[in-house]
C-alpha positions as MATLAB code, in Angstrom:
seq = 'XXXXXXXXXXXXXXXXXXXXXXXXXXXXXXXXXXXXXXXXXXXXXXXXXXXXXXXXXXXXXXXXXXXXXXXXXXXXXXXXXXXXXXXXXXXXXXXXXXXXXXXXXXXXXXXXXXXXXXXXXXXXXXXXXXXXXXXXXXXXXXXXXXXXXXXXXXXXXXXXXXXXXXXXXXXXXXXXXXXXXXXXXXXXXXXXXXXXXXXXXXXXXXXXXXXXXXXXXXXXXXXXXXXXXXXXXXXXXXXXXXXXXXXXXXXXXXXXXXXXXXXXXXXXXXXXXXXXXXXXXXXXXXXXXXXXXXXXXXXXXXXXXXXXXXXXXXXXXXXXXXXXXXXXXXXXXXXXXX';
ca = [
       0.000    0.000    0.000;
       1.344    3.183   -0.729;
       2.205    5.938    2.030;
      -0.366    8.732    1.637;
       2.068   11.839    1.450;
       0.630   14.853    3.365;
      -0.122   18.044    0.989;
       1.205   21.199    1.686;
      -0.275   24.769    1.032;
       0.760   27.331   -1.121;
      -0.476   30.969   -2.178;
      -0.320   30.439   -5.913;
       0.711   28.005   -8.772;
       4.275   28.481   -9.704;
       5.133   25.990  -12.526;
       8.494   26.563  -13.395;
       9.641   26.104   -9.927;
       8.411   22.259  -10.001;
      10.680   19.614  -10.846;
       9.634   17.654  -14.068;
       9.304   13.727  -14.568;
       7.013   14.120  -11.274;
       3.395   14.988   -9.874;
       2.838   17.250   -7.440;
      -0.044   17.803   -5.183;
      -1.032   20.915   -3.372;
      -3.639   23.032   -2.317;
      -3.772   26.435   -3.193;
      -5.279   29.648   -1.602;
      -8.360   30.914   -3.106;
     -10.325   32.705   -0.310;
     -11.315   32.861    3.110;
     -14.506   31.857    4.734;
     -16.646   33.513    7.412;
     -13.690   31.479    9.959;
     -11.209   33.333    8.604;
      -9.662   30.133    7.610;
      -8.459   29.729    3.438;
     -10.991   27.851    1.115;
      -7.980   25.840   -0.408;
      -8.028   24.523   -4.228;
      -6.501   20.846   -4.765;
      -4.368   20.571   -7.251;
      -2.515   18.133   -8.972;
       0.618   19.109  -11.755;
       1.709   16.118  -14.035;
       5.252   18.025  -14.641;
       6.059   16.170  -18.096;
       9.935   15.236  -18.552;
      10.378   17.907  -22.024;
       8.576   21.164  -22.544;
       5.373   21.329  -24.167;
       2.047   23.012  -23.639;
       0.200   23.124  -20.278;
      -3.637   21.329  -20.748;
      -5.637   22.249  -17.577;
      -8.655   20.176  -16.965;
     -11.094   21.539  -14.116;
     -13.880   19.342  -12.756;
     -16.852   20.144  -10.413;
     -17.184   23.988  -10.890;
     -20.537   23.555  -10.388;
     -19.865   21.072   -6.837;
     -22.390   18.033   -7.375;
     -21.753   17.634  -10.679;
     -18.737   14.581  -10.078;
     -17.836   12.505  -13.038;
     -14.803   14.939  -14.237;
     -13.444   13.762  -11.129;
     -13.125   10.107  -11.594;
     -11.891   11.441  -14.603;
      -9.104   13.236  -13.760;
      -7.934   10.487  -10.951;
      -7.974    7.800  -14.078;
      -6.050   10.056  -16.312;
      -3.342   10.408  -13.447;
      -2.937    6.500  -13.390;
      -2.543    6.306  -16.911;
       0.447    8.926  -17.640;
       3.880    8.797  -16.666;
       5.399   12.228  -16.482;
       8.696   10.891  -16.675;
       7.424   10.032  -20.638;
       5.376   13.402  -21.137;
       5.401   16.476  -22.760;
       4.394   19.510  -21.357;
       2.198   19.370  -18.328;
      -1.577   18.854  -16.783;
      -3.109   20.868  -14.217;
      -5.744   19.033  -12.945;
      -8.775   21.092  -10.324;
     -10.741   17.748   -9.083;
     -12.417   19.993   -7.602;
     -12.683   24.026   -8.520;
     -15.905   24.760   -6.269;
     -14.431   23.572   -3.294;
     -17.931   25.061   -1.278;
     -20.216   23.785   -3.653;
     -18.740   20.801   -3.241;
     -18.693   20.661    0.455;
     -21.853   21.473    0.664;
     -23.325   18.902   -2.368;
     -24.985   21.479   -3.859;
     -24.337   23.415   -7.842;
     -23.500   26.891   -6.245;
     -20.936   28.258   -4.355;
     -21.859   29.241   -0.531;
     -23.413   32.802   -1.488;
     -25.761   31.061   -3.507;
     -24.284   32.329   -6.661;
     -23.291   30.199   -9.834;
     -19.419   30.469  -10.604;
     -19.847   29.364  -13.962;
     -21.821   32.847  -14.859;
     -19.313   35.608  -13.390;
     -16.358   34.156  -14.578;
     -13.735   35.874  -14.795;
     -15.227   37.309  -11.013;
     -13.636   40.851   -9.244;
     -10.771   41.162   -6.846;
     -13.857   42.501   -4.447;
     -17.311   42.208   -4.267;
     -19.676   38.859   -3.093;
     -17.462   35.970   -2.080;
     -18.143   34.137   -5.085;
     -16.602   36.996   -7.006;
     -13.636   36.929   -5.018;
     -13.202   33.236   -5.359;
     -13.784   33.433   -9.162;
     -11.283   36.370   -9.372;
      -8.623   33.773   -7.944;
      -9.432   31.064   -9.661;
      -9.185   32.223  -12.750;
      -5.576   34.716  -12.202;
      -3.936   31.962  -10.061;
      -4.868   28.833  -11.784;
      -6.433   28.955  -15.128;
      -4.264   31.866  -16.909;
      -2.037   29.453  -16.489;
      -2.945   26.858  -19.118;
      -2.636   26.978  -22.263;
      -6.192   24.586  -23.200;
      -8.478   23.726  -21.177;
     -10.999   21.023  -20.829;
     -14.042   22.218  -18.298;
     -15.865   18.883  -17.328;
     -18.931   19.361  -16.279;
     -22.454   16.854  -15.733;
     -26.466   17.396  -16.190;
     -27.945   19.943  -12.919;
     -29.756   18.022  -10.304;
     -33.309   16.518  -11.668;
     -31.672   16.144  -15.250;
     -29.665   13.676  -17.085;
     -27.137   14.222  -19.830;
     -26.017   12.388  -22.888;
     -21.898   13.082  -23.157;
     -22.178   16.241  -25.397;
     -19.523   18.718  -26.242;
     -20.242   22.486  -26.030;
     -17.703   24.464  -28.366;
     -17.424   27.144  -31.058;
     -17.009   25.103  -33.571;
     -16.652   28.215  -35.897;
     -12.994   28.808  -34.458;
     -10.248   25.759  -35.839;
      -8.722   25.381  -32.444;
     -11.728   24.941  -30.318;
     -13.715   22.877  -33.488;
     -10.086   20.630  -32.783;
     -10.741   20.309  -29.505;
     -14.649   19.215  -29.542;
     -13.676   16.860  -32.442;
     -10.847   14.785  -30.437;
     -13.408   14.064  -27.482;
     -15.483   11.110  -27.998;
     -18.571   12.135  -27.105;
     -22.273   11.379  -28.437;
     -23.681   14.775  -29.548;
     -21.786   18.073  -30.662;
     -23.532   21.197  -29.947;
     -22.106   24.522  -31.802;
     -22.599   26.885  -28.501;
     -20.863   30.578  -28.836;
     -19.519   31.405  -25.974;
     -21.897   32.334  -23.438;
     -20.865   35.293  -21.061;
     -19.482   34.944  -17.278;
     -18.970   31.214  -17.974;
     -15.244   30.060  -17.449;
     -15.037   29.172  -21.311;
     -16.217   32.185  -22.868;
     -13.322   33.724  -20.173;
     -10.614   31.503  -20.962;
     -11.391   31.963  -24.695;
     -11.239   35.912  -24.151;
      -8.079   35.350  -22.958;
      -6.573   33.162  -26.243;
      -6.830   29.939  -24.308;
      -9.246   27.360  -26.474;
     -11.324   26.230  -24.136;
     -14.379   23.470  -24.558;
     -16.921   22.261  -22.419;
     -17.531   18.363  -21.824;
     -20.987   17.521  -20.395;
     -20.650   13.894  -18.755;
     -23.616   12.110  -17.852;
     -25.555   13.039  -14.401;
     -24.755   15.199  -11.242;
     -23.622   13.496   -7.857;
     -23.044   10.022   -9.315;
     -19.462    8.098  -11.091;
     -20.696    6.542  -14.218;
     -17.655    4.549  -15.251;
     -18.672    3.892  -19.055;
     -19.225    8.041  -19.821;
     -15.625    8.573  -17.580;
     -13.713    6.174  -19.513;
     -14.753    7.624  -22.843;
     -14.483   11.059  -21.864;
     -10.779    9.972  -20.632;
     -10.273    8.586  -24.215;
     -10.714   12.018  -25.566;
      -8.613   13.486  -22.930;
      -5.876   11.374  -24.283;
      -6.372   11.659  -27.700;
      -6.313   15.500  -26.905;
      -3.094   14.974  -25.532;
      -1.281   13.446  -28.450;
      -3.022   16.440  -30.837;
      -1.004   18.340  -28.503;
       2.070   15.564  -28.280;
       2.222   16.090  -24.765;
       2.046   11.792  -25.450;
       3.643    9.386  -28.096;
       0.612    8.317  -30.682;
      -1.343    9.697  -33.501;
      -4.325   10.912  -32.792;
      -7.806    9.963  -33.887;
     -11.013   11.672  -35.253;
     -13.132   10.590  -32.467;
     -16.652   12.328  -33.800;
     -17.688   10.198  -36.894;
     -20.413    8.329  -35.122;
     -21.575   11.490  -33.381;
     -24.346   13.568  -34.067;
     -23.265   17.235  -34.792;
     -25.819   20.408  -34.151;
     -25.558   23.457  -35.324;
     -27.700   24.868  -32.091;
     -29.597   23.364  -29.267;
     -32.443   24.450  -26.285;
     -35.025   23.866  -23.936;
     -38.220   22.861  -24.378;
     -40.031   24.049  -21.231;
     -43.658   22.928  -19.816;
     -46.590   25.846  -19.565;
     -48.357   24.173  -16.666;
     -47.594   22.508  -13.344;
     -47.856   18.927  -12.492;
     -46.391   15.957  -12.005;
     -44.743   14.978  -15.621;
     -43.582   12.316  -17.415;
     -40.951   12.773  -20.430;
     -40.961    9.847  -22.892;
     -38.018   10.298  -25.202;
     -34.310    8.773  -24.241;
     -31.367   10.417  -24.518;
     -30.201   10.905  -27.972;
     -33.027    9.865  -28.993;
     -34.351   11.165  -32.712;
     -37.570   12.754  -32.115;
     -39.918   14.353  -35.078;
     -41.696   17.558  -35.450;
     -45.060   16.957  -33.568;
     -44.119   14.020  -31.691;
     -45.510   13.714  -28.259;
     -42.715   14.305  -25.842;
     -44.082   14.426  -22.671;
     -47.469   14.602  -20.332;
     -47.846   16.816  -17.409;
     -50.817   15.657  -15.251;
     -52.513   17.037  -12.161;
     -52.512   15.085   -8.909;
     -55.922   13.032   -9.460;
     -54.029   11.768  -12.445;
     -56.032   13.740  -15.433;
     -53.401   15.250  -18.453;
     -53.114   18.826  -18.544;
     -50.527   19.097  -21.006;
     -49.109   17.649  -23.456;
     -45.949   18.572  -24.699;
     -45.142   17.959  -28.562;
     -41.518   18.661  -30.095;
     -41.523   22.032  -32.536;
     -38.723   21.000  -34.377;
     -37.447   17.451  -35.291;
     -33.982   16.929  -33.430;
     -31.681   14.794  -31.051;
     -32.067   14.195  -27.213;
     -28.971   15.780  -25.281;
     -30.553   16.179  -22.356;
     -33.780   15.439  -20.243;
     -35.887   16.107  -16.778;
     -36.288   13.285  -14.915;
     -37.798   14.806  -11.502;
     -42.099   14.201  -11.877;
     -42.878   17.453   -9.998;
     -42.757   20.264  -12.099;
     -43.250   23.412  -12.137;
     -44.956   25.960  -14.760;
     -41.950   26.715  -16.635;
     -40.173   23.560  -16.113;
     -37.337   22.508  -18.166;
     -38.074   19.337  -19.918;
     -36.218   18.408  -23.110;
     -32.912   19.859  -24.259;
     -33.549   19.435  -28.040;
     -30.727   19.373  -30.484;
     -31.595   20.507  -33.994;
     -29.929   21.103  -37.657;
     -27.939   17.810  -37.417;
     -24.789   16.980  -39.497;
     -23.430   13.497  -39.748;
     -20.115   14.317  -40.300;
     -17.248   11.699  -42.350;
     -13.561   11.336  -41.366;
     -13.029   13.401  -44.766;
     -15.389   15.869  -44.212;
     -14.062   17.162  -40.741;
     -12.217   20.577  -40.886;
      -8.815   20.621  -39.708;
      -8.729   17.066  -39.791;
      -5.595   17.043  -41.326;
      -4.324   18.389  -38.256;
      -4.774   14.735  -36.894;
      -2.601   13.023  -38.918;
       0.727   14.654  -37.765;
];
């Protein structure tokens, strides 16, 4: 069994001053709570043997949503710095609070992923955002933000990504995931930041909050290393990993009108047709009061699957203008072949 080494502290993320071939794990300080004592960011730095590009991969910035973190631990056991390129930085866990408390938001309440980059001062979440981002993630030079469905939902493993840019359309295209959706960047959400900042960034949507599903993390890690010999920060060629996925050009939300208890039909990804019944919302003696229909013909990527619901419920994230895309057809696929 191997000794469990204890993890030091330190006030911000210094890579040149760790020794390569190794990995190193810290915490770093983010904030202070209402004890005065630091909320502390774990950390982990694969420090590859050669120079090469830093790939930072953050997990749980909204805290119950869990699968990037399996993720992350599986990628450690797979690479060996001392035969890597460049270097990981790996945040498990980048809302430590949210986290703590099982819950999507950080302790004010407040959702990081919609004031990124956040403000030296101002609401703790804004502080906490403000260091996050300055101390840890202007320091990579891609990043991977690994995220899961909210609580009451389910996910299919989508990509988010402007796939109008080459470097992030790269990035989407060596995940292996189930659905593409072309999403510009949205504002305040740690993406749209990093991509500000001429860091090309991508979101991965794994599966369901607070749970480990092993068959999503392993194929999200396949990506992840794929990614990584794009970048060859690892011996290999890499792969077009999207020609079985379905590719939309947007996506949204179908949303109920009345309140209920309600019953979504379709599965996730899922081909549905203009008109096709989607889901019933019934009253509590068991009578229909609405039922929902698809506008537009389109995949599944996501879907409620709490019964009580509200007027205005979510209830089917819809996926429309589908491309099935062909090895030969992908753009900058002949970046892949290096």
């Amino acid at each position: 069994m191997k000794k469990v080494v204890v993890i030091k502290s330190k006030e911000d993320l210094k890579i040149s001053a760790l020794k390569r071939g190794e990995i190193h794990r810290f915490h770093v300080h983010l904030s202070d709570n209402s004890l005065g004592v630091p909320w502390r960011l774990p950390v982990i730095v694969v420090h590859g043997q050669e120079k090469g590009p830093s790939l930072g991969i953050t997990a749980a910035l909204h805290g119950n949503e869990l699968n990037g973190i399996s993720t992350i631990f599986k990628l450690i056991e797979k690479v060996n710095p001392k035969k890597m390129k460049g270097t990981l930085i790996l945040c498990p866990i980048a809302n430590v609070p949210g986290y703590l408390m099982n819950q999507r938001k950080f302790e004010d309440n407040i959702d990081l992923n919609r004031i990124m980059p956040g403000r030296p001062s101002g609401p703790a979440s804004d502080i906490y955002a403000h260091h996050l981002t300055q101390k840890i993630v202007k320091k990579f030079d891609y990043l991977l933000d690994l995220h899961t469905a909210s609580h009451g939902r389910v996910n299919s493993l989508y990509i988010r990504a402007d796939l109008s840019t080459e470097e992030t359309r790269n990035l989407a295209y060596l995940q292996h995931p189930q659905i593409i959706v072309q999403k510009y960047d949205e504002k305040g959400t740690l993406r749209a930041w990093a991509n500000s900042q001429g860091i090309p960034a991508i979101t991965v949507e794994i599966g369901n909050s607070n749970a480990f599903q092993h068959t999503l993390i392993d194929e999200t890690l396949d990506g992840v290393i794929n990614t990584m010999k794009h970048l060859k920060m690892l011996r290999g060629r890499p792969t077009n990993m999207v020609t079985d996925a379905v590719v939309c050009d947007n996506s949204y939300w179908i949303y109920s009108t009345k309140g209920g208890i309600v019953d979504v039909f379709p599965q996730l990804t899922e081909k549905v047709k203009e008109g096709q019944e989607i889901a019933l919302v019934y009253d509590v003696f068991g009578q229909v009061k609405e039922r929902i229909k698809a506008d537009k013909s389109g995949v599944v990527i996501g879907k409620n699957v709490a019964p009580n619901c509200s007027a205005g419920t979510r209830i089917l994230h819809l996926g429309v203008d589908r491309i099935q895309p062909s090895a030969s057809s992908i753009p900058g696929e002949e970046s892949f072949k290096d």
